[in-house]
C-alpha positions, 0 to 999 in steps of 0.5 A: 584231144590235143590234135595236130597244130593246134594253136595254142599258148599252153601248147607244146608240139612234136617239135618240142623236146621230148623232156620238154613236152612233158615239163610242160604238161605240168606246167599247163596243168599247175596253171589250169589249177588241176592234176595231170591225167596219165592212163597206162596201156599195155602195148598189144593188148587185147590186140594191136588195133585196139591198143592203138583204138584205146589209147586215140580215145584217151588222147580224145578224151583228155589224158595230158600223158599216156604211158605205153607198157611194153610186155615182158616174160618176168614182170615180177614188179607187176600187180595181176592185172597187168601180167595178164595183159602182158601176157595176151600181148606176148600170146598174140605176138607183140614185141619192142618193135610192135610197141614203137610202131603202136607209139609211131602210130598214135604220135601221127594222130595226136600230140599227147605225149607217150611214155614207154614202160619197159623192164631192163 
């Protein structure tokens, strides 16, 4: 996991730019000679907690990225998978707020960076 102030060459902080620390995984990951791995979790789902649980243990376990889907009452472009989660988090209340506290959470632990997913 890339954890806080590590030290490295190939490594970019919090206190990059956000644009920036993302460049810069693919540019780490080009030069190691391998693909960027960027799992996608749904913000609420099963729980806040667990959200929160699940995407530590893929920052842990070596996702250069982790996007973080913000649940939404429509989401037509969606495959089934992903409404249903969606679904469970609206049902257990998660809003926009309960998102960028999940993500404030996760960037004090780990400097992965996230992405959020969100419908307009």
């Amino acid at each position: 996991m890339q954890t806080k102030n590590e030290d490295s060459i190939h490594q970019a902080t919090q206190d990059t730019p956000p644009a920036a620390r993302i460049t810069h995984v693919f540019e780490r990951a080009q030069h190691e000679g391998r693909g960027v791995l960027i799992p996608y979790f749904m913000c609420g789902y099963p729980s806040a907690s667990q959200c929160i649980e699940l995407v530590l243990a893929a920052a842990a376990g070596g996702a250069d990225i982790i996007e973080l889907g913000m649940p939404f009452s429509d989401p037509l472009a969606d495959g089934a998978t992903i409404q249903h989660a969606g679904h469970v988090a609206l049902e257990h209340g998660m809003t926009i707020h309960g998102c960028m506290e999940i993500a404030r959470q996760v960037s004090a632990h780990c400097d992965v960076p996230l992405l959020l997913m969100g419908y307009y």
